[in-house]
N, C-alpha and C positions, 0 to 999 in steps of 0.2 A: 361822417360815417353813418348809415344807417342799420338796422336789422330787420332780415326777414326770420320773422316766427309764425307766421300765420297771417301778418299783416306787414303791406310794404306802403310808401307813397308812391302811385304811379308818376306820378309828374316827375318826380326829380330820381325814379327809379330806374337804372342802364340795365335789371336783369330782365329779359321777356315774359311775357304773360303764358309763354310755352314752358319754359322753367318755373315758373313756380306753379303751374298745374301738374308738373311731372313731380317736383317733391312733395306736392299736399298728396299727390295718392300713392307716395310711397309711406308718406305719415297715415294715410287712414287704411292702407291696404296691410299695413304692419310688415313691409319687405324690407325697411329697412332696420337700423338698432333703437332700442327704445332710448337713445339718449336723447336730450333737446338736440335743435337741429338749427343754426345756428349762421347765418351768410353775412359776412359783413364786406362790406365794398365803396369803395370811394370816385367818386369821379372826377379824374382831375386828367385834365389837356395834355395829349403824349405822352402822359407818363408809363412808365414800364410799368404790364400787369405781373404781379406775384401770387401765386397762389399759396396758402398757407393750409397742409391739412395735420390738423393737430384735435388728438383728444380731448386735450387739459387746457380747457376753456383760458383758465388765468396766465398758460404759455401762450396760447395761440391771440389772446388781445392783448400780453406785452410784444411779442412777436409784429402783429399789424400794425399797431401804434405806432411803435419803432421807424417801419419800415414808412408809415404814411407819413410821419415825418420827416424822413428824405425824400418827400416828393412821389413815392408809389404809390400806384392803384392796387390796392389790396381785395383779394376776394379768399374770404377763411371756409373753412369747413370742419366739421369734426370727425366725418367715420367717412367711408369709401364711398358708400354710397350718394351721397352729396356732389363729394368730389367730383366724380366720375360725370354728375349733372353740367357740375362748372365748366371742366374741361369741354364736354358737348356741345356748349353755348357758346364757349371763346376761350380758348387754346391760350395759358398764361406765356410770358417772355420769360419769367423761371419759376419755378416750382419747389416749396421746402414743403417735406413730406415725412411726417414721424414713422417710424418704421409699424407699432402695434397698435393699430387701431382697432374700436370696437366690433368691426363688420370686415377685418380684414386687413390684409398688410400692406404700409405702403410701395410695396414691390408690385402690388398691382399696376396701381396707379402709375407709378414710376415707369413700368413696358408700355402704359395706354399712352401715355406724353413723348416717350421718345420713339415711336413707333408714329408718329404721326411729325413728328418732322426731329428738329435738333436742340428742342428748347432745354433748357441748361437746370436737370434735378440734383437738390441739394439735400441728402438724408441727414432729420435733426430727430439723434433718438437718444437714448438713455442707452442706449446698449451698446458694448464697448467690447464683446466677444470676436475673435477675428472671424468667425464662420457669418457672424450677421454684415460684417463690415462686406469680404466678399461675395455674399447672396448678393447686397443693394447695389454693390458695384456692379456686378452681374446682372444685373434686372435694368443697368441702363443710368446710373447714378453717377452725376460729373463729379461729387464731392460728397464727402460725412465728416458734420460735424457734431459730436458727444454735448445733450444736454449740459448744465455746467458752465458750458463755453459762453462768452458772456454775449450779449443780445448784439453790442456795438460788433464783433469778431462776425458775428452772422449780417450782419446788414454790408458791412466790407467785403462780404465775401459775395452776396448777392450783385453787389455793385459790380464787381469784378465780371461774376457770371453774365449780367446785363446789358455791359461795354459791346 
């Protein structure tokens, strides 16, 4: 696993020199949220890409971990605006997507991926109101699964989704 914060290794790096010129100048142009900004990804032979967009750093690298563990190419992000880079660059095979993030809701994200073909969105949020359940259903969401739910239930279910 590596990270890009400012500095990546080109040699053994699969993100483009085009993407990480479009996030340094949404880091210096201040368009996107002042959080750190955060891309982790692995490269590993055929494996299924997942995209992880989570605010809460310590969910979203037990979340990659997990998942690079069984074998996935993981690419994380923390706010929308990242996100929305990743997908640009290479379109995941499924998508877990927290619904409140800092620059925006994953219902965005979630119309931009299935609007671009059939890839399989999983909403992994803490909110458990039914009007949020059917927005993210609404906005193109195959499945929600309630923070809580333990990490192995989420990785079963991606598997599912990625068949």
């Amino acid at each position: 696993m590596w990270c890009v914060n400012g500095a990546y290794d080109a040699e053994s790096s699969p993100i483009t020199e085009t993407l990480l010129e479009e996030i340094d100048r949404h880091l210096i142009t201040g368009t996107t949220s002042t959080h750190v900004r955060m891309i982790f990804r692995r490269q590993v032979t055929l494996a299924k890409r997942i995209l992880v967009v989570e605010d809460d750093s310590d969910i979203m690298l037990a979340v990659a971990q997990a998942l690079e563990e069984e074998g996935y190419e993981v690419a994380a992000a923390l706010d929308v605006s990242i996100a929305k880079l990743l997908i640009q660059n290479e379109m995941p095979d499924v998508a877990i997507i927290d619904h409140q993030l800092p620059d925006g809701t994953g219902d965005e994200i979630c119309r931009m991926i299935t609007s671009s073909g059939k890839t399989p969105v999983i909403m992994f949020t803490g909110e458990a109101q039914e009007g949020t359940v059917l927005e993210c259903l609404d906005s193109g969401a195959t499945d929600y699964v309630l923070k809580g739910t333990g990490i192995e239930e989420l990785v079963v279910r991606v598997a599912k989704h990625a068949a």
